[in-house]
C-alpha positions in Angstrom: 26.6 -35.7 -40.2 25.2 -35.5 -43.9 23.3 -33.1 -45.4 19.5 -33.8 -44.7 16.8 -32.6 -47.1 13.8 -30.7 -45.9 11.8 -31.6 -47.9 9.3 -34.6 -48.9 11.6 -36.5 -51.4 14.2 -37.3 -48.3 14.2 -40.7 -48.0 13.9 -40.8 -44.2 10.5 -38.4 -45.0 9.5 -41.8 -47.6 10.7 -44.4 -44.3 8.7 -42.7 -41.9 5.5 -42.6 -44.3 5.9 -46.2 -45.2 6.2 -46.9 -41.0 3.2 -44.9 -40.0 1.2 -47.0 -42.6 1.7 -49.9 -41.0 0.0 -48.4 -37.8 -3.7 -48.9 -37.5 -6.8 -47.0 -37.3 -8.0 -49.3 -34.8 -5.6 -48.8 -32.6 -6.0 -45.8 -30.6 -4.5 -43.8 -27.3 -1.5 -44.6 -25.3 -2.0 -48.1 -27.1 -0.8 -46.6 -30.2 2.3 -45.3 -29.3 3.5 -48.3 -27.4 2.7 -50.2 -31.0 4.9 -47.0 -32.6 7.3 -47.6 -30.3 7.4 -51.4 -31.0 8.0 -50.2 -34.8 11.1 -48.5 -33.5 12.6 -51.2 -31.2 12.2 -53.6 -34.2 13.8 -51.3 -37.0 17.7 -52.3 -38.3 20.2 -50.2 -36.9 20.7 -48.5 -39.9 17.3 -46.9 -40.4 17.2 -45.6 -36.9 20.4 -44.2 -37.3 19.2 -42.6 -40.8 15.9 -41.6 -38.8 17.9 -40.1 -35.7 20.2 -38.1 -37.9 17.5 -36.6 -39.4 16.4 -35.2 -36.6 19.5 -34.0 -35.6 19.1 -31.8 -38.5 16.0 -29.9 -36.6 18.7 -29.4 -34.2 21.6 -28.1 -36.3 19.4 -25.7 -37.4 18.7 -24.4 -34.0 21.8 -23.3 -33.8 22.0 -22.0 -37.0 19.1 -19.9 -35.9 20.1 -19.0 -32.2 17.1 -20.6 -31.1 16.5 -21.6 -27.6 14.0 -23.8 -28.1 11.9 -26.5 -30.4 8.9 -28.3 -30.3 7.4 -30.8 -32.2 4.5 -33.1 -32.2 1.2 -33.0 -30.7 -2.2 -31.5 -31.4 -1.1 -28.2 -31.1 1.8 -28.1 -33.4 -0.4 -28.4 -36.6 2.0 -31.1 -38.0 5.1 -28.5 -37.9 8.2 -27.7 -36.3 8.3 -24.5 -34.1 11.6 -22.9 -32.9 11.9 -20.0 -30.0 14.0 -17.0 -31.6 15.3 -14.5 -29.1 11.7 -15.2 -27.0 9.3 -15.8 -30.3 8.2 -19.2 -30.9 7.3 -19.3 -34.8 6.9 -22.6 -36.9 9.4 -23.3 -39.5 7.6 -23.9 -43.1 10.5 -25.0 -44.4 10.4 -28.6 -43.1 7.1 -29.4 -44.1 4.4 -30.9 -41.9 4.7 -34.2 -40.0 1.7 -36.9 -39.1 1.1 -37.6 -35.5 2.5 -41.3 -36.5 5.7 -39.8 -38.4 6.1 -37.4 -35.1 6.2 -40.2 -32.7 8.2 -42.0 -34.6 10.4 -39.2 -34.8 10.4 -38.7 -31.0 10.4 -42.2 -29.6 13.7 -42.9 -32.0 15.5 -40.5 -29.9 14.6 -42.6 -26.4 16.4 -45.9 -24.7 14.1 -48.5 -24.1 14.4 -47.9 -20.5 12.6 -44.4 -21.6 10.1 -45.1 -24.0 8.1 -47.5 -21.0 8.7 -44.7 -18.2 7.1 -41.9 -20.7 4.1 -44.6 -21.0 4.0 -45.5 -17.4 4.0 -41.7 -16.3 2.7 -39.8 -19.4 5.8 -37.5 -19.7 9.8 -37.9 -19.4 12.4 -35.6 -18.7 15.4 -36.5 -20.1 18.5 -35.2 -21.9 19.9 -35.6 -25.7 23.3 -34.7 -27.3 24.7 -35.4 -30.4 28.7 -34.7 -32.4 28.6 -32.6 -35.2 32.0 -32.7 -36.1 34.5 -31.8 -33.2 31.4 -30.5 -31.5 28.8 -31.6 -29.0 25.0 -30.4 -28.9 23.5 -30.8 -25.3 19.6 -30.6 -25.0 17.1 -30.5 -22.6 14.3 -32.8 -23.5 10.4 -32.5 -21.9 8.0 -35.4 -24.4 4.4 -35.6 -23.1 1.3 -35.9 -24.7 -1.4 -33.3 -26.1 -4.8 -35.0 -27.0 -3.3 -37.8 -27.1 -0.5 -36.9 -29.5 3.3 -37.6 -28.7 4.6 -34.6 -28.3 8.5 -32.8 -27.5 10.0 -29.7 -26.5 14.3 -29.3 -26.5 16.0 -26.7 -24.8 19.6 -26.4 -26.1 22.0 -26.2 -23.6 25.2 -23.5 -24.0 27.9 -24.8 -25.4 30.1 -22.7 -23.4 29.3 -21.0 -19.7 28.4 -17.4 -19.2 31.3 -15.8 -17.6 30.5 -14.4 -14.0 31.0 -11.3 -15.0 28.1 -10.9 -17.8 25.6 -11.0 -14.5 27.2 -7.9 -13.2 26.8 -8.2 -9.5 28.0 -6.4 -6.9 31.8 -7.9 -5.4 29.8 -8.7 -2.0 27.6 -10.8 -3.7 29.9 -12.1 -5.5 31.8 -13.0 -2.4 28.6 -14.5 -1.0 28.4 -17.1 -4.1 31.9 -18.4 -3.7 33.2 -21.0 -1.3 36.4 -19.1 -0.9 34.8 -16.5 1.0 31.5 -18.4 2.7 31.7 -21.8 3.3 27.8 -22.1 3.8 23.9 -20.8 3.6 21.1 -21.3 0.8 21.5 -19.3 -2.3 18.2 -19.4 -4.8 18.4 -18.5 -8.6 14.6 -17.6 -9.3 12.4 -16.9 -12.5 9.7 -17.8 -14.8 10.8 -20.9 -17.2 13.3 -19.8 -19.8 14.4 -16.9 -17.8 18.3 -18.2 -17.6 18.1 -19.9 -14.2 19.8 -22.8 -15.4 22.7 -20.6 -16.4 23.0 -18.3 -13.9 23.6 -21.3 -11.6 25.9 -22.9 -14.3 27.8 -19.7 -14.2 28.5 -19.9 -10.5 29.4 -23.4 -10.0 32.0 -22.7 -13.1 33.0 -19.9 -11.2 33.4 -22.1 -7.7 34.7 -25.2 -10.0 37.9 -23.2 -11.2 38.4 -20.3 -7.5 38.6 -23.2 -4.9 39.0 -26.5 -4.0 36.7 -28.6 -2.8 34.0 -31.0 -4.3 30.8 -30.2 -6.0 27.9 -32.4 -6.3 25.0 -31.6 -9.4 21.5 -32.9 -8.9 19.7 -32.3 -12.1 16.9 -33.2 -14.0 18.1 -33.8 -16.8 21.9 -32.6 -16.8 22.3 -30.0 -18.8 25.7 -28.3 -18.8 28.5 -30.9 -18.0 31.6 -29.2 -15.9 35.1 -30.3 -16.3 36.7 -31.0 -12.9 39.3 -28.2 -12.4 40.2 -26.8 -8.7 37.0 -28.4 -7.6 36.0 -32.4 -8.2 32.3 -31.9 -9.7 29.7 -35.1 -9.8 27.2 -34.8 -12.2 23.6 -37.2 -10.7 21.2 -36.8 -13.4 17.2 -37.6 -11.5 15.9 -41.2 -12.8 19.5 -42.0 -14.2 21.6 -41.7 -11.3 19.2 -41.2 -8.5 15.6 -42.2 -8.1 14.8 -37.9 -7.2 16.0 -34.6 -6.2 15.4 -35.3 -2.4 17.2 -39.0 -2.6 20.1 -37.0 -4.4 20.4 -34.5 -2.1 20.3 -37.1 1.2 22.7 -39.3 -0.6 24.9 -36.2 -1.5 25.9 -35.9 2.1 27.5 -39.0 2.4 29.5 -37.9 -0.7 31.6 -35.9 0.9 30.6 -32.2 -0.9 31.2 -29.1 -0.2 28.8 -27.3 -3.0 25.8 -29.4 -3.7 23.7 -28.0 -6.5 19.8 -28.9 -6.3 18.7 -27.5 -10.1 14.9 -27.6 -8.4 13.0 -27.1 -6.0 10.1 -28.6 -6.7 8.1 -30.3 -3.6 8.0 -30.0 0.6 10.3 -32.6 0.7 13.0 -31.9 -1.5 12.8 -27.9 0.1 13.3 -29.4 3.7 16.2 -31.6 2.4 18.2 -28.4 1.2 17.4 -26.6 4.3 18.6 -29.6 6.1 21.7 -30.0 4.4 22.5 -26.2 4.7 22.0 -26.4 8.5 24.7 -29.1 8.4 27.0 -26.8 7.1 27.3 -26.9 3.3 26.5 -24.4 0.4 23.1 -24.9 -1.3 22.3 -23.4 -4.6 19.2 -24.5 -5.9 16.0 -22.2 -8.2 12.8 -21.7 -7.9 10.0 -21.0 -10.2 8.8 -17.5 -8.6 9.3 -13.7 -10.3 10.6 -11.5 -7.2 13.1 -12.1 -4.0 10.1 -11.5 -1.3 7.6 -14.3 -4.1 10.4 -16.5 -3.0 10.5 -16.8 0.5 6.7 -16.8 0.6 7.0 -19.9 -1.7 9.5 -21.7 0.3 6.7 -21.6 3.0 3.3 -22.2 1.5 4.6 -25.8 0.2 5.3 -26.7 3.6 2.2 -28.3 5.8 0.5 -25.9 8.1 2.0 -27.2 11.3 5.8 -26.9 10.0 5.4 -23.3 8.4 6.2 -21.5 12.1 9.4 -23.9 12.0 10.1 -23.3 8.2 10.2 -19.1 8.7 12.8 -19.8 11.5 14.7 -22.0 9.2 14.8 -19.7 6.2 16.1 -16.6 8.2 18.8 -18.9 9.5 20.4 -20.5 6.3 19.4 -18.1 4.2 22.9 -16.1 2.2 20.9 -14.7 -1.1 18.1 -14.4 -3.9 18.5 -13.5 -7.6 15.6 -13.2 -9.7 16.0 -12.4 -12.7 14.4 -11.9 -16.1 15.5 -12.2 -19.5 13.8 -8.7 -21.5 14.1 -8.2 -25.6 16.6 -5.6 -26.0 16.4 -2.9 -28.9 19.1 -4.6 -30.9 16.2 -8.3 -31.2 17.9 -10.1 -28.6 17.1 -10.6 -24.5 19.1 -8.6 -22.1 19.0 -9.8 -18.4 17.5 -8.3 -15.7 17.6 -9.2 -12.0 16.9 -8.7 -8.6 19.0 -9.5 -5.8 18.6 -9.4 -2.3 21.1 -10.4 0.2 20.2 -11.5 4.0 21.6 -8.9 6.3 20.4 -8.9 9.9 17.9 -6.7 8.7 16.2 -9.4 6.7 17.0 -12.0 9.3 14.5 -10.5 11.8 11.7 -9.6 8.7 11.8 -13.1 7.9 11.7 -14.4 11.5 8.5 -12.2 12.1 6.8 -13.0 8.8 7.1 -9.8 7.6 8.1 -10.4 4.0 6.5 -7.3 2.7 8.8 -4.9 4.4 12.3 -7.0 2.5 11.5 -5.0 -1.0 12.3 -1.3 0.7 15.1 -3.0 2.6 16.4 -4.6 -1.2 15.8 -0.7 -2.8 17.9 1.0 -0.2 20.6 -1.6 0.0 23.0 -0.8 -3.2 26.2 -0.5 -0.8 25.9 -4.6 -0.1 24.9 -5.0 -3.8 20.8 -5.3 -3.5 18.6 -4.2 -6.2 15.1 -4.1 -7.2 13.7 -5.5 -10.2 12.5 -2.2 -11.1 15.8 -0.4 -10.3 17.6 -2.7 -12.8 15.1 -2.3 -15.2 15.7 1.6 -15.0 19.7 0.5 -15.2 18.8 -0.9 -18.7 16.7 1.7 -19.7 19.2 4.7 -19.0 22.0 2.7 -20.7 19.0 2.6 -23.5 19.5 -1.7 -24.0 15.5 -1.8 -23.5 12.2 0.1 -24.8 10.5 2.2 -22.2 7.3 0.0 -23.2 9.7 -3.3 -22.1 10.5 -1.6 -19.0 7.1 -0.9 -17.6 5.9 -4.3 -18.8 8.6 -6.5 -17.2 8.6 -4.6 -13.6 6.5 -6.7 -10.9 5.3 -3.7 -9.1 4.2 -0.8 -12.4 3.7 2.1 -10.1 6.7 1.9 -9.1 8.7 1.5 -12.0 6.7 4.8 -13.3 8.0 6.9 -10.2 11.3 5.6 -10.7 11.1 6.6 -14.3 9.6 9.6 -13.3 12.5 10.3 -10.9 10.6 10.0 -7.9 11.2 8.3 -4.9 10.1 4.8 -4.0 
């Protein structure tokens, strides 16, 4: 790709003033960026290539910066471009500022057709983006929406390369629990707050499964993000609104696909929740996240999206199909970067008969004395981190879900 200037004398800066001139006062709302996107469809090949490339440069420079993520567009972006940085989202004066028309434009050059009439039909689009640079490729995971009105985009860039297994530093047992070789079946759950590496985590134990055993792995995403090469394992990549309608019509068709893993990146409704637990009673692994900050937040989750009259049935379920739960964090380190912290909790009989009697509250003190099977607290990790002086006592206290108890295990004391 050619060098792209930053600043106003670029000549796609000059194209996309001239094309947001043409777009009139009058016109106003969603109106206004289905005429924008008219602009585009219209536009020679050329000039949206000229235009694309030049945003590609936004995203070159994301990696040149180790940033995570970048938004752009919309009220609340003042005109500018804003990267994440090892957790700190900053705007970056260097490019200049951008008019809600030259934004769109920006934004809408990026989308098929197809795209552009779903983000006006439904007000937001998931969707992914990639470019070459060279002999390599730049994944992204693309969320455009509006805000007052305004077109607006956030990208998360997607690793280039996987995590190895071993950076998550679990315990061999649950280890063992995560690959097909040793259990054949169960639900496993990747949890966190968004951005907290769920995406990777799971990415990390497919690649793990993809290159330990054979055997066929099916990925419902939305969008893809990380694309796995077939090794021991055939893996099939279903991307939501590309290559199936949802998450629950990709999971039900996945079992006539003949899987062994099938990977459901969210959770996100009832439905889609009683599909997994359906497919793992059938017999297959189930990885899958959910937005939710502990192992015992988790399982309360799972339940309160169910209807009242199936929550009895859903308890039962859980305690039955249930292998594991990582939650995890990603916390600044002293040397400016995140360090990951996590809490695991794996379903021993124990657990089993908590779950089956609603008595979540009593699984943390099960996780904290459960180190031999490879369980761990939030706050125990955290102190892991701290000792091996990777995080700030002040990081510590503030990333622990339970604070008096992170002081008495800083303290020394007991939990």
């Amino acid at each position: 790709m050619e060098a792209v200037q930053a600043n106003d004398s670029s000549p796609v800066r000059g194209l996309l003033k001239q094309l947001s001139s043409q777009v009139s006062e009058l016109v106003r709302g969603l109106e206004r960026h289905i005429f924008i996107g008219n602009i585009v469809t219209n536009l020679p090949d050329d000039q949206r290539i000229d235009i694309r490339n030049y945003f590609n440069a936004f995203l070159s420079k994301m990696q040149d910066n180790n940033a995570s993520d970048i938004d752009l567009g919309g009220f609340g972006s003042r005109g500018k471009i804003w990267y994440r940085i090892f957790g700190a989202k900053q705007p970056d004066e260097s490019w200049g500022t951008f008019s809600a028309e030259e934004a769109s434009l920006l934004i809408q050059n990026i989308m098929t057709e197809r795209q552009r009439q779903f983000l006006y039909d439904k007000r937001n689009l998931d969707f992914s983006y990639m470019f070459n640079e060279g002999d390599r490729i730049f994944r992204f995971r693309a969320d455009a929406y509006f805000d007052l009105e305004e077109l607006a985009l956030n990208m998360r860039a997607v690793n280039e390369q996987v995590r190895p297994i071993a950076d998550l530093v679990l315990h061999p047992n649950v280890l063992n629990i995560l690959n097909l070789a040793h259990t054949k079946e169960g639900l496993i759950l990747v949890t966190g707050i968004t951005g907290s590496g769920k995406s990777s985590t799971l990415d990390s134990i497919i690649d793990m499964n993809n290159h330990a055993v054979d055997g066929d792995i099916v990925i419902i995403g939305s969008p893809i993000e990380y694309v796995h090469i077939s090794d021991k394992c055939i893996v099939r990549h279903r991307e939501v609104g590309r290559d199936t309608l949802s998450f629950k019509d990709g999971a039900v068709e996945a079992l006539r696909q003949d899987p062994d893993i099938v990977m459901i990146a969210e959770m996100r409704d009832a439905d889609t929740i009683m599909t997994a637990l359906e497919i793992t009673d059938s017999g297959h692994k189930v990885f899958s996240t959910l937005h939710t900050a502990s192992a015992v937040e988790s399982i309360d989750r799972i339940v309160a999206e169910m209807p009242p009259n199936e929550q009895e049935r859903v308890w039962q379920r859980i305690a039955d199909v249930l292998k594991c739960v990582v939650s995890q964090k990603l916390v600044p380190s002293l040397d400016g970067k995140r360090v990951l912290a996590k809490e695991v909790l794996v379903a021993t009989p124990s657990v089993r008969a908590a779950i089956k009697n609603k008595n979540a509250s009593e699984i943390y003190q099960m996780i904290s004395e459960g180190a031999e099977l490879g369980m761990v607290t939030m706050e125990q990790d955290l102190k892991r981190l701290y000792k091996q002086r990777r995080i700030s006592k002040e990081n510590t206290l503030n990333y622990a879900n339970n604070k008096r108890r992170m002081e008495q295990l800083l303290a020394g004391g007991a939990l």
